[in-house]
C-alpha positions in Angstrom: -34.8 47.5 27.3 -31.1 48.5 26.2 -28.6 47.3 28.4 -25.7 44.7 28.5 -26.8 41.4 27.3 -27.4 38.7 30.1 -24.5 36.4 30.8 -24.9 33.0 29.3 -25.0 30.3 31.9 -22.1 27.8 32.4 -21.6 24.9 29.8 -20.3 22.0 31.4 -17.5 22.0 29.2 -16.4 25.6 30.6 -17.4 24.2 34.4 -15.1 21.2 33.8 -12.0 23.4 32.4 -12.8 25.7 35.3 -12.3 22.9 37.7 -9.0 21.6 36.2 -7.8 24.9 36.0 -7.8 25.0 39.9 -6.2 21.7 41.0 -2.7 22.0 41.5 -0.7 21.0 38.7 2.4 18.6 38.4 5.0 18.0 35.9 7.2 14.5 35.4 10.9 14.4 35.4 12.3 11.3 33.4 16.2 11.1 33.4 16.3 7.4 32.6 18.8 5.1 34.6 20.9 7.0 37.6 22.9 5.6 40.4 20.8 6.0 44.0 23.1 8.6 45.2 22.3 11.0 42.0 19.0 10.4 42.8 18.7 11.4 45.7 20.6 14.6 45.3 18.0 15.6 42.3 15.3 15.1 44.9 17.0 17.4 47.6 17.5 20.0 44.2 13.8 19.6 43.5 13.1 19.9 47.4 15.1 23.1 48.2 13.7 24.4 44.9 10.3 23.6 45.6 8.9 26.9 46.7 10.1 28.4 43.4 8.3 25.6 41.4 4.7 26.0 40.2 3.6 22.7 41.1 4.3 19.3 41.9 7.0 17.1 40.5 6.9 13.7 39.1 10.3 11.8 39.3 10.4 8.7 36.7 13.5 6.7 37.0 15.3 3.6 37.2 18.7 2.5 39.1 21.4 0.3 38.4 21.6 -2.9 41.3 21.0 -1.2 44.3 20.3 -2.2 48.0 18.9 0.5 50.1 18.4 0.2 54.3 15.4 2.2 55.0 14.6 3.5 58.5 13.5 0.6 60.0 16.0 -1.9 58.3 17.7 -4.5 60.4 21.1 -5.9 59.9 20.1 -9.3 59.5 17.5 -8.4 56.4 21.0 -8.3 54.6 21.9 -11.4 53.7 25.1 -11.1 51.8 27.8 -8.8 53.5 28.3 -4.9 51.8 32.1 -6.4 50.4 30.4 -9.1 48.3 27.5 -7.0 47.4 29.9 -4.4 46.0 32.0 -7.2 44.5 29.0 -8.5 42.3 28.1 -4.9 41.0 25.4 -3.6 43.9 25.6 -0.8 45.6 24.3 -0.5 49.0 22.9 2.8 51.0 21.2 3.6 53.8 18.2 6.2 52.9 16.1 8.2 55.5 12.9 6.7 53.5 10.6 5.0 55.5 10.7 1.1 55.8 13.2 -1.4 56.1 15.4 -3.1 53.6 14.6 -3.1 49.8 16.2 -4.0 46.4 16.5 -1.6 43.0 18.0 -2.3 39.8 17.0 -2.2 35.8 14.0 -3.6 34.9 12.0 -1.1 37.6 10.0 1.5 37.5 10.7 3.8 40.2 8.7 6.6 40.9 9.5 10.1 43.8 6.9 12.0 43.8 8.0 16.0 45.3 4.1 16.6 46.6 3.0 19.1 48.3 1.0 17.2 51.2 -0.6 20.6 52.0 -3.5 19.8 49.3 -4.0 16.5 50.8 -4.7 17.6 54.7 -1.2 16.8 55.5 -2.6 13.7 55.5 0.6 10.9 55.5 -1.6 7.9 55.8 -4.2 9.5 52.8 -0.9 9.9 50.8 0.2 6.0 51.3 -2.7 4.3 50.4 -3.3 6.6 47.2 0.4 5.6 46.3 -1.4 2.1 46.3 -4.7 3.1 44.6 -2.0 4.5 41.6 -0.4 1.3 41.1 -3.2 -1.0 41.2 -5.2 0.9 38.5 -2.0 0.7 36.5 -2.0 -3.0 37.1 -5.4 -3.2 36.4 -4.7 -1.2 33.0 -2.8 -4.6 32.2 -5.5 -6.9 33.2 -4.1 -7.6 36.7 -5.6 -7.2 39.6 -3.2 -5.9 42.3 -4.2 -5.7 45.9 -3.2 -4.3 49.8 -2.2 -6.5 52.3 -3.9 -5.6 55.8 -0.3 -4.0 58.0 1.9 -3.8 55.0 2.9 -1.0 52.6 2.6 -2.1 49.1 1.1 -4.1 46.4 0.5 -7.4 46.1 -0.5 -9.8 43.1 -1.9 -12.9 44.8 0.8 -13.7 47.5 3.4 -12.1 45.3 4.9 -8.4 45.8 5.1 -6.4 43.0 5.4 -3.3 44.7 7.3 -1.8 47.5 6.7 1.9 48.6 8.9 3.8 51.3 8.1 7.3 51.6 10.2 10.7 53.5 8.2 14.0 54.0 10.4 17.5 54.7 8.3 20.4 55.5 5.2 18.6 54.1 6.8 17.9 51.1 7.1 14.4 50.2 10.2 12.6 48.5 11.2 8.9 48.1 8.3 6.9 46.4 7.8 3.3 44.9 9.3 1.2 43.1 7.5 -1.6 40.7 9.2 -4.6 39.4 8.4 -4.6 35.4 11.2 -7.1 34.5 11.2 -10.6 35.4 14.9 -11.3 35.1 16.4 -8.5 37.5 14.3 -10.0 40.6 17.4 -11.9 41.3 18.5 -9.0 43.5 16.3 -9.8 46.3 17.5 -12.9 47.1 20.4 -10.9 48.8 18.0 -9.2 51.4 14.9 -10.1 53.4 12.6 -7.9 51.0 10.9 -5.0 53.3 11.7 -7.1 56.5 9.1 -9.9 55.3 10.3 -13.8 55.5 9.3 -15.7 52.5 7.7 -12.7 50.1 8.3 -13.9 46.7 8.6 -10.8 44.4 7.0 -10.9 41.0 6.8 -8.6 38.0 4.6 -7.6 35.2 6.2 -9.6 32.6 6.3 -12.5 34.6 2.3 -12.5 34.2 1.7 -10.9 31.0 4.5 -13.6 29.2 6.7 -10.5 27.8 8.9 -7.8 28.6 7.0 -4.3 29.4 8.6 -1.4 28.2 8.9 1.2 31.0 8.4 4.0 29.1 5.3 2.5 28.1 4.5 1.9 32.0 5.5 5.8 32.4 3.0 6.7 29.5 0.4 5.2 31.1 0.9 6.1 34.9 1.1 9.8 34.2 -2.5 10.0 33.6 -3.8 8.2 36.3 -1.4 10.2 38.8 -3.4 13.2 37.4 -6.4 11.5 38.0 -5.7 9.8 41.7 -3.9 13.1 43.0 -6.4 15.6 41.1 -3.6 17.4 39.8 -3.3 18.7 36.1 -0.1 17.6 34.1 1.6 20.4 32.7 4.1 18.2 30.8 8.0 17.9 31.0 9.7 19.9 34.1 13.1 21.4 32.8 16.0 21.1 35.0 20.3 21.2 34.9 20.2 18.4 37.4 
């Protein structure tokens, strides 16, 4: 019989590029260190530009010594008045982020993801705890094993908190993100608040239980992955931008 030749069935290798080739894709935005102000104006760029961008965004950033009052903060979670902050070199602001008061500075990794929550159900509470499940497989990619604690946002390490997530979401687009303590010398900066409204929460970092410093561009190297995995995006690499 002459005729076109039968189709060859699927490999798995063509399944499996078939199936990454319809998640929803995400690329990372790394500007290094910028005060909390210019960060959250690139975030509202990245937001109001977000129906013109094909795919998620990944924002990779540290600040310099920062106090920020989320919406829940109370005035007595700061324990050192704004004048003496700014005196010793922090900043304070209030941010619409969910949460109370929380401490930022160099030696953190801190992470705004611009997700579209649309792929997730417009599920909020789906969108925390995998936020969680992201930074204890990093942990656990160093040999730690990071945990939830039953009521509270975040991540743990024993009784310690290495972690602290606060999260906004405009038109089902999420901003704001997490922040995780690398360094072991810049947790100084949280003895001027009541960290995420929680009386006697001892932060802790990754060097303080590996016994050296952690790069955070190594951290970044190795988070980008599992944020493809976790979220089931694909990584399209390094998002261009003026900001």
């Amino acid at each position: 019989m002459i005729g076109p030749a039968p189709c060859a069935a699927p490999t798995r290798a063509t399944l499996n590029r078939s199936e990454s080739a319809q998640r929803p894709a995400f690329y990372t935005l790394r500007p290094g260190r910028l005060p909390y102000d210019q960060g959250i104006a690139l975030q509202e760029k990245l937001l109001a530009a977000r129906p013109r961008t094909p795919g998620d965004i990944l924002l990779l950033l540290e600040h310099p010594p920062t106090v920020t009052c989320g919406r829940r903060a109370q005035a007595e979670e700061l324990l050192v008045a704004p004048p003496e902050l700014a005196r010793r070199g922090i900043a304070v602001h209030d941010s619409n982020r969910g949460g109370a008061v929380t401490y930022h500075g160099p030696g953190q990794l801190v992470g705004y993801p611009i997700v579209d929550l649309d792929a997730l159900g417009r599920d909020l509470h789906r969108y925390l705890r995998l936020l969680e499940e992201l930074l204890i497989r990093l942990l656990a990619d160093y040999g730690l094993r990071g945990e939830r604690s039953p009521g509270r946002t975040g991540v743990w390490v024993g009784r310690e908190k290495i972690a602290a997530i606060g999260v906004a979401v405009r038109r089902w687009v999420t901003w704001h993100g997490f922040a995780l303590n690398l360094a072991q010398a810049d947790l100084a900066g949280f003895a001027v608040i009541v960290p995420c409204g929680l009386q006697g929460v001892r932060p802790t970092s990754l060097e303080d239980h590996l016994g050296r410093a952690v790069p955070r561009a190594e951290v970044e190297e190795r988070l980008i992955p599992l944020f493809a995995e976790i979220f089931g995006r694909r990584y399209l690499g390094s998002y261009e931008t003026d900001c």
